[in-house]
Wavefront OBJ file of the C-alpha trace (Angstrom):
o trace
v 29.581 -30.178 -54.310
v 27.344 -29.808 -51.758
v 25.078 -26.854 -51.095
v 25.464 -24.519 -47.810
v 21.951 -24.270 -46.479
v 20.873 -20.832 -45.983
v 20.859 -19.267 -42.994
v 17.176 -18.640 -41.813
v 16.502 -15.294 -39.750
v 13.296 -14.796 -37.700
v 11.750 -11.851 -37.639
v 13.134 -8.609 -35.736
v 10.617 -8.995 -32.449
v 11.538 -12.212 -32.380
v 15.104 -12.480 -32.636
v 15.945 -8.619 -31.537
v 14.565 -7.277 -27.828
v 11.160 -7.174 -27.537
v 9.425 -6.368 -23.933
v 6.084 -6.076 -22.716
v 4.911 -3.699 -20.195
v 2.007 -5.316 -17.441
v -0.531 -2.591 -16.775
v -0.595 -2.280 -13.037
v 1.644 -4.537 -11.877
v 4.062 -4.699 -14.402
v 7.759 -4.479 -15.114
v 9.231 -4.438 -18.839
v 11.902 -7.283 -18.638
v 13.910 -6.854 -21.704
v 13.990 -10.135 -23.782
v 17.518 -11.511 -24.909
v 18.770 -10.462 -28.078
v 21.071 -13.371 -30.067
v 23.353 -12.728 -32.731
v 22.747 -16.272 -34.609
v 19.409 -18.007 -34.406
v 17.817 -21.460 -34.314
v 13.780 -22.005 -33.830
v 13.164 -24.300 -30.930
v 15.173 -23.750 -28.369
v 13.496 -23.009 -24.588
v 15.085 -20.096 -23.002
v 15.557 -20.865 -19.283
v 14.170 -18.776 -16.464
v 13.995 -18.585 -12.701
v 12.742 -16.215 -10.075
v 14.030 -17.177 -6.592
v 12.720 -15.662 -3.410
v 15.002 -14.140 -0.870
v 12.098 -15.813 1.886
v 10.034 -18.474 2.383
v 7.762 -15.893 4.367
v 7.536 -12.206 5.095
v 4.889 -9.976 7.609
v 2.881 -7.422 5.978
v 4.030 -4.316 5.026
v 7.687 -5.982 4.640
v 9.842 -6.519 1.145
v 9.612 -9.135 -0.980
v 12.227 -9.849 -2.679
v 13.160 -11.802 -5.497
v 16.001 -13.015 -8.041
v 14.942 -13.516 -11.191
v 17.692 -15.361 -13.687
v 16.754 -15.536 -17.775
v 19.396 -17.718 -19.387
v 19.811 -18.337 -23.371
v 21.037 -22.094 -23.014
v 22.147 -22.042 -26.973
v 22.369 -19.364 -30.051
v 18.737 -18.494 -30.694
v 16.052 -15.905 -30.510
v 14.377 -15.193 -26.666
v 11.085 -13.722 -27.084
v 8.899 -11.180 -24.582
v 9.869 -11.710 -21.295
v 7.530 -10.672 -18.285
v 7.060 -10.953 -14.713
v 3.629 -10.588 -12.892
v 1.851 -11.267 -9.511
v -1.293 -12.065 -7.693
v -1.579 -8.662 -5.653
v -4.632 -6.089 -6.569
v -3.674 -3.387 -8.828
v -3.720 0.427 -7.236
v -2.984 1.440 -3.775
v 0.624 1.684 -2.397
v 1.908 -1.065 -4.548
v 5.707 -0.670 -5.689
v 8.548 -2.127 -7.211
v 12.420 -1.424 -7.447
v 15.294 -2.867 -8.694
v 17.683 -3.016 -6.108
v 20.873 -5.054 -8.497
v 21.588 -5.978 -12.056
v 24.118 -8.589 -13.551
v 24.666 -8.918 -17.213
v 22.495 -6.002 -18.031
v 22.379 -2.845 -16.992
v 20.283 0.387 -17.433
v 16.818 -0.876 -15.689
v 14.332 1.922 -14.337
v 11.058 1.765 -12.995
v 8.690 4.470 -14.141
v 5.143 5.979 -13.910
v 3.075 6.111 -10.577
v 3.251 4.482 -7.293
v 0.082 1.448 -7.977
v 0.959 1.086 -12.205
v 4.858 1.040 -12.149
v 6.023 -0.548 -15.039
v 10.248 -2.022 -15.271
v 12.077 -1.444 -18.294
v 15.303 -2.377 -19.007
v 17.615 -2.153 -22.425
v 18.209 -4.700 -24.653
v 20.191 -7.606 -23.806
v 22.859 -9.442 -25.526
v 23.976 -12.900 -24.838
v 25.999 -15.533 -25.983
v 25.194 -19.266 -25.633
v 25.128 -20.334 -21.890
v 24.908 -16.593 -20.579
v 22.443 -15.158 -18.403
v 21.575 -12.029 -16.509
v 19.967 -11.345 -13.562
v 17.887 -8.822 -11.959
v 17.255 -8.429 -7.831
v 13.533 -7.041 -7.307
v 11.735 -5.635 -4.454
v 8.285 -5.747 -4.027
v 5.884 -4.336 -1.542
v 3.303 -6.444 0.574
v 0.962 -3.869 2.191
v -1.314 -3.183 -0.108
v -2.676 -7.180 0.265
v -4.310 -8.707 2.733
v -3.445 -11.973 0.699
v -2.059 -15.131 2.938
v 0.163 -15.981 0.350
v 2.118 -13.529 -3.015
v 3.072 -15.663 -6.151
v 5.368 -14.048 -8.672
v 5.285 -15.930 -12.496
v 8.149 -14.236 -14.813
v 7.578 -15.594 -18.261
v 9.586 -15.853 -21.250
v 8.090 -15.860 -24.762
v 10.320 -17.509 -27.559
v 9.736 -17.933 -30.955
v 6.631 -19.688 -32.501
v 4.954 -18.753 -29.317
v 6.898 -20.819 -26.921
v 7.115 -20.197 -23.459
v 9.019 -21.198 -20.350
v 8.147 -19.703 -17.134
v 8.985 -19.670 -13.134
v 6.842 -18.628 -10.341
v 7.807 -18.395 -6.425
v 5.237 -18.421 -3.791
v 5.920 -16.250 -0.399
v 3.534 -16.643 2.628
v 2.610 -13.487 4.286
v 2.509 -14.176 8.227
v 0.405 -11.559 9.564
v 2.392 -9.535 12.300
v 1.083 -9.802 15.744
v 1.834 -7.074 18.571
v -0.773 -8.275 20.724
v 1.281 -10.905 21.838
v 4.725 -8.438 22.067
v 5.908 -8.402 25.602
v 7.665 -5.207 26.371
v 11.465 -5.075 26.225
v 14.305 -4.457 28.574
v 12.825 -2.612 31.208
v 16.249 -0.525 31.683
v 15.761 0.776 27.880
v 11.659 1.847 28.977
v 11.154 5.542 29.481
v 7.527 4.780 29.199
v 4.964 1.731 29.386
v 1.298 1.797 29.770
v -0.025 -1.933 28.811
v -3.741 -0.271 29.781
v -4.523 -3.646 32.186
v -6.409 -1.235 34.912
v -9.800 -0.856 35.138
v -9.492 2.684 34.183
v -6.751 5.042 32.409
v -4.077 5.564 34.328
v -4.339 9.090 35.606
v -0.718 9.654 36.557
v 0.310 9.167 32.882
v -2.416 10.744 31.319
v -4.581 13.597 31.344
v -7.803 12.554 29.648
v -10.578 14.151 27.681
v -8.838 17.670 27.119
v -7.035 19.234 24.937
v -2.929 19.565 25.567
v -2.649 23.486 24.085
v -5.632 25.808 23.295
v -7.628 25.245 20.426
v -10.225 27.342 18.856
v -11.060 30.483 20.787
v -9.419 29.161 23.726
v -11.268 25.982 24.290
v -10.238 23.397 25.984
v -12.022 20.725 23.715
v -12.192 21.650 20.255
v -9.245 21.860 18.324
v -10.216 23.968 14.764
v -12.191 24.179 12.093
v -10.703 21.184 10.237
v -12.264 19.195 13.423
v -16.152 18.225 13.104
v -15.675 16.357 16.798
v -15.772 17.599 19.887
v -13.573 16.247 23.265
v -15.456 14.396 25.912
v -14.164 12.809 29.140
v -16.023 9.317 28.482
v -15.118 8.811 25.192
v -11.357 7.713 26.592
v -12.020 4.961 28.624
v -10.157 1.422 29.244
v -12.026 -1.959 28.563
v -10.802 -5.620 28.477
v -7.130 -4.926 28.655
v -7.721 -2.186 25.510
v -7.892 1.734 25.578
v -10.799 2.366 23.391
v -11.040 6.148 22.219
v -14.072 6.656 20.450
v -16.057 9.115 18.299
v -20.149 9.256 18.534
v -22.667 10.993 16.652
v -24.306 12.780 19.743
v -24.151 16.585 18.904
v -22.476 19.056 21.333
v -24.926 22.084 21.429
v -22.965 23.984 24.366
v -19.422 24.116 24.018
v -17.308 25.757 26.293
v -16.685 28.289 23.702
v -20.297 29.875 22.335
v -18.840 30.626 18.897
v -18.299 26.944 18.311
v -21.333 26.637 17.580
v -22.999 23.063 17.438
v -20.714 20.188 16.663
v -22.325 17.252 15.083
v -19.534 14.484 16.788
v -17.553 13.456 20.084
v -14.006 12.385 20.213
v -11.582 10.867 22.624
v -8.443 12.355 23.823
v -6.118 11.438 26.358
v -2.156 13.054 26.277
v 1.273 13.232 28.304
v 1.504 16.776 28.366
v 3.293 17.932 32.047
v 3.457 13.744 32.545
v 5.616 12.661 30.458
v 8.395 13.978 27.368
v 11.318 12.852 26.064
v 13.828 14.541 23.517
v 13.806 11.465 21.360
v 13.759 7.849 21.759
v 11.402 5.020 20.311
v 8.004 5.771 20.876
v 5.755 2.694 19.820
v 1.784 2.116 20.044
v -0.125 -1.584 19.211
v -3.607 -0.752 17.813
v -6.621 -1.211 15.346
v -7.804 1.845 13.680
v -11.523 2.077 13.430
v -13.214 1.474 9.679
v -15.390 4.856 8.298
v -15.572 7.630 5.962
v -14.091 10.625 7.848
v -12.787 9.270 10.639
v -9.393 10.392 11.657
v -7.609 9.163 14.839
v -4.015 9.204 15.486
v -0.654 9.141 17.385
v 1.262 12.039 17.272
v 4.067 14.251 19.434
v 3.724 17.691 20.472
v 6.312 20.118 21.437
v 5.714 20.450 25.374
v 6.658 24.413 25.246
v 3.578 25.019 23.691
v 5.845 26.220 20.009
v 4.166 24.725 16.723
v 5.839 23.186 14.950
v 7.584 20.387 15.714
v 4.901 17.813 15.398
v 5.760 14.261 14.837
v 2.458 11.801 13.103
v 3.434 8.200 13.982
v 0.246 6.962 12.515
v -2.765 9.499 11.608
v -5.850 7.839 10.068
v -7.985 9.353 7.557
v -10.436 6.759 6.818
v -12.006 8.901 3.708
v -8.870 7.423 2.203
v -8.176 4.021 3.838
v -4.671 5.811 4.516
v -1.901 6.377 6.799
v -0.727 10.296 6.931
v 2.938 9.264 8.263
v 5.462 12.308 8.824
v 5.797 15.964 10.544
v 5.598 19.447 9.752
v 8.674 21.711 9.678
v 9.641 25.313 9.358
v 12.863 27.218 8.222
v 10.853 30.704 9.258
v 10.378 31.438 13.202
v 7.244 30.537 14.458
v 3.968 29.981 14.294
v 4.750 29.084 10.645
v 2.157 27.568 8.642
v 1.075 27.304 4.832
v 3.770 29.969 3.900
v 7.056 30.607 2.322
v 9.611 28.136 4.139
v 7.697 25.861 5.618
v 7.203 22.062 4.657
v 5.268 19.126 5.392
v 7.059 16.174 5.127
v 5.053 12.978 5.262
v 4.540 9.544 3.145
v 1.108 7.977 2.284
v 0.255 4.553 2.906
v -2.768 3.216 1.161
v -4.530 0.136 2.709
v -6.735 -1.229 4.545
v -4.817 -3.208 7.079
v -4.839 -0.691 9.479
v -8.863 -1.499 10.411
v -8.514 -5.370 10.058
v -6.195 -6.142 12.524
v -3.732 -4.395 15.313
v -0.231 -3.498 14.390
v 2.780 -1.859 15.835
v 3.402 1.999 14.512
v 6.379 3.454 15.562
v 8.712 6.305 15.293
v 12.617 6.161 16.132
v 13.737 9.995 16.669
v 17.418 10.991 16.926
v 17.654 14.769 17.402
v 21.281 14.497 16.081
v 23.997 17.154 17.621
v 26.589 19.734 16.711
v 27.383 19.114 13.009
v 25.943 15.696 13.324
v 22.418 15.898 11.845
v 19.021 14.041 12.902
v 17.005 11.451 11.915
v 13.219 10.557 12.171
v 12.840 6.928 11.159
v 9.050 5.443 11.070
v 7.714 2.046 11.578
v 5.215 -0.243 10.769
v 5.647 -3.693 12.663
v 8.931 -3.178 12.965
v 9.672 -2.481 9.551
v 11.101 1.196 8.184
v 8.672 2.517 5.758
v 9.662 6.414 5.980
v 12.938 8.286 6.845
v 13.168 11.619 7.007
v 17.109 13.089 7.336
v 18.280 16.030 9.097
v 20.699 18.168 6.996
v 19.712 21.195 8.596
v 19.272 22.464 12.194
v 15.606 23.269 11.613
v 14.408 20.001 10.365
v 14.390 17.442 13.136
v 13.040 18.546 16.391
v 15.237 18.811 19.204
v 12.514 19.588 22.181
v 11.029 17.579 24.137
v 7.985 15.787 23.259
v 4.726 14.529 24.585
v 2.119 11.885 23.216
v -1.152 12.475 22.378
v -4.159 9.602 21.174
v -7.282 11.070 19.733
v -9.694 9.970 17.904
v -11.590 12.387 15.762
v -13.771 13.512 12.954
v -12.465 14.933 9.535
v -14.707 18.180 9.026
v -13.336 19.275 5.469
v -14.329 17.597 1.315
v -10.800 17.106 1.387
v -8.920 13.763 2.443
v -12.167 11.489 1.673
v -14.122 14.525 3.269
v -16.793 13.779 6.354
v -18.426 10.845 7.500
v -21.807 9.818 5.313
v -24.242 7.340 6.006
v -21.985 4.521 6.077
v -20.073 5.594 8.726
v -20.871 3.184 11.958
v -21.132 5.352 15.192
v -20.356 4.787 17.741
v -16.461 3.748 16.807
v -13.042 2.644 18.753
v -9.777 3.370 18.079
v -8.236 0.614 20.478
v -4.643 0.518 21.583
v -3.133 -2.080 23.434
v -0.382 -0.480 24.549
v 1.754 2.492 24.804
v 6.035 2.051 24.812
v 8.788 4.472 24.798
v 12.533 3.100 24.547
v 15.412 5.032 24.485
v 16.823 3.176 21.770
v 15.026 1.060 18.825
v 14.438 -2.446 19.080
v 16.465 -4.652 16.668
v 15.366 -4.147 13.058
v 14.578 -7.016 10.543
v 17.649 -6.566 7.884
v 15.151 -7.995 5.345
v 13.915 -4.423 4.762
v 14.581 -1.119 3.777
v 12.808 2.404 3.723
v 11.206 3.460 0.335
l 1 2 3 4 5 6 7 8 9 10 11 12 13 14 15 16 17 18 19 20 21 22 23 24 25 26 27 28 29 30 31 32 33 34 35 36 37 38 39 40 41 42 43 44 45 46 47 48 49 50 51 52 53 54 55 56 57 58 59 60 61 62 63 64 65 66 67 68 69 70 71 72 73 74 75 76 77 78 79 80 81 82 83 84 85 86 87 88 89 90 91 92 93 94 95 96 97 98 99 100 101 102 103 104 105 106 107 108 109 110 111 112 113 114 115 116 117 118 119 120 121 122 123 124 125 126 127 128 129 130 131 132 133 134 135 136 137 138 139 140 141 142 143 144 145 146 147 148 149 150 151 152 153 154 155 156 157 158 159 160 161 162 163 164 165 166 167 168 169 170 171 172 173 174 175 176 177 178 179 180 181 182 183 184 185 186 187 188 189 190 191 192 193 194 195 196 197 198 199 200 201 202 203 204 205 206 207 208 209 210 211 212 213 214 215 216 217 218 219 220 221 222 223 224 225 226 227 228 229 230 231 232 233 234 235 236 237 238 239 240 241 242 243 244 245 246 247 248 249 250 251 252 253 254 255 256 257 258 259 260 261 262 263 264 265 266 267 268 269 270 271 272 273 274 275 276 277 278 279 280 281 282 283 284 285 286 287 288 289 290 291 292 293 294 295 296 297 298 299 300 301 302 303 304 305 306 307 308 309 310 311 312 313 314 315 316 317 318 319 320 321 322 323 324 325 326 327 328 329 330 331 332 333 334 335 336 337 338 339 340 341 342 343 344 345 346 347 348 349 350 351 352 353 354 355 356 357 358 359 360 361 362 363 364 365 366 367 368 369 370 371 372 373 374 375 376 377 378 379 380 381 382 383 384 385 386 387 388 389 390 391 392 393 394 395 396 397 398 399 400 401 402 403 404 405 406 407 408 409 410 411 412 413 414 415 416 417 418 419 420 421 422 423 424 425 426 427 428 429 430 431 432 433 434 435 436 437 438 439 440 441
């Protein structure tokens, strides 16, 4: 009579659902756990891109299939990249098949995936849809490797490789001229006076001046720091001290700025308003784009793009108030604004926009933000005081960060003197078509 040969059983990591978690980058995959087991099968895996190519600061996204061909025991399975750890860096699982249950978890720059145990029968898979986030690299190219680790330390693993085609808005002509409100493509000798007022403030700043804005300012506004060279409005910031302001209690101020704004030239109560430019590189620098109410009532204020380069980061949002105002650092008011970490913004130009939709009567508003034409912040009106619904003027400034706070002033390895260029200025009354290959965070 012959003898049944006993059925072998691997050991519980092996042949239950074991995961790793990457540090940094990671995501916890779960491994496949088998009900019957035989050493020396290969799990199969794949990770398929939803592009050949994406722009920076645009998802990546990628479906990643782990099939158990026959009964056996899948191992660790894990999924890592080329990118830098830190900065902005995200991931999210957008849809699950076969499994269910997967969360990301911990902070933005060391998420980590995990998902439950898996159980599947010979020939079954599951798969998982994952978004990734370019931004944060000024790579040319992102490779993703998920790995599976089987028993007796096999492996199979898949990678995809996704070239990152840096955006260009130099090159953007403008777009229907019956959706323009605005245009200023800055190809004069000199800043356009009839859009612009230049080196002055739009609303009184401290004391009543007419250059200074507060206390959080260490920069002072001069006419010929706002001037137009080569096709480019440079706004820049200089170490040359103002020792007379026009307001005596000033007091000396160790910088000059740039200024130019729209106020009594141009508002609109929303629309797309778009700007192509290279922030300058420096501890303490802070330029930006940003909308100001034009009856003179704080808030609403709208940041398309404010630099603090203390931080090599993008402030990217608005204040808002539920009390009347002025309202500010008290009970019912609210800043509502999204980070983004990176250097890109120095390196190269790019397009920062906003889309605002003041909403109506029981239809609430939206503020939608944009970074080369992708969404990277939405903020939703569901009630009357959160969206602005006045209209709006521009304002470009560079400027000097005064406080410790936000990467604090400029040191010794700040470079003066410094441009914030912009290559244009656009205002649409509706947004351009949006890439589908992306959604806000």
């Amino acid at each position: 009579m012959a003898l049944k040969r006993p059925r072998r059983i691997w050991p519980a990591c092996l042949g239950g659902a074991c995961a790793v978690s990457m540090t940094g980058l990671g995501f916890t995959v779960p491994a496949l756990a088998t009900t019957s087991h035989r050493p020396g099968h290969a799990i199969g895996v794949s990770i398929t891109p939803d592009a050949t190519s994406v722009r920076p600061a645009q998802i990546i996204g990628y479906t990643i299939t782990v099939t158990n061909p026959k009964p056996g025991p899948a191992g660790k399975v894990m999924l890592e990249d080329n990118l830098p750890a830190g900065g902005d860096l995200s991931w999210a699982v957008s849809s699950e098949s076969g499994i269910s249950g997967c969360s990301v978890t911990g902070p933005v720059g060391t998420q980590a995936l995990s998902c439950p145990p898996a159980r599947l029968a010979a020939g079954q898979s599951y798969r998982l849809h994952i978004f990734s986030h370019t931004w944060d690299s000024t790579s040319r190219t992102v490779t993703d490797t998920v790995t599976v680790l089987g028993p007796r330390h096999r492996r199979a693993a898949a990678s995809a490789t996704i070239a990152v085609t840096p955006a260009s808005c130099l090159s953007s002509p403008p777009g229907p001229s019956g959706q323009l409100l605005f245009d200023d493509e800055f190809n004069g000798s000199s800043i356009d006076t009839s859009k612009w007022n230049v080196g002055v403030l739009p609303f009184p700043g401290y004391d009543g001046s007419k250059h200074y804005h507060n206390r959080q300012y260490d920069s002072y506004i001069v006419p010929q720091d706002s001037f137009v060279k080569d096709g480019v409005l440079n706004l820049t910031t200089n170490n040359i001290p103002v020792t007379h302001p026009d307001v005596p209690a000033i007091g000396t101020i160790p910088y000059t700025e740039g200024m130019i704004n729209t106020k009594g030239k141009f508002s609109a109560t929303g629309g797309y308003f778009e700007v192509c430019a290279q922030f300058p590189a420096g501890k303490g620098l802070w330029p930006a784009f940003w909308l100001a109410a034009g009856n003179g009532v704080w808030p609403p204020e709208i940041d398309v793009a404010e630099w603090f380069g203390g931080l090599e980061a993008l402030q990217i949002g608005q204040p808002w108030a539920t009390g009347p105002p002025p309202v500010w650092q008290t009970a019912g008011s609210k800043w509502l604004s999204t980070w983004v970490y990176s250097d890109a913004p120095t390196t190269s130009y790019h397009d920062y926009a906003v889309w605002w939709s003041p909403g109506s009567p029981g239809s609430p508003g939206t503020v939608r933000y944009y970074i080369d034409g992708q969404m990277v912040h939405e903020i939703d009106g569901t009630t009357s005081d959160l969206i602005p619904d006045t209209p709006m003027y521009m304002i470009l400034n560079s400027g000097v960060w005064a406080g410790a706070t936000r990467g604090g002033p400029p040191d010794a390895t700040t470079v003066f003197p410094n441009s914030f260029q912009v290559a244009y200025v656009r205002v649409y009354k509706t947004p351009p078509p949006q890439d589908t290959n992306y959604s806000a965070p």
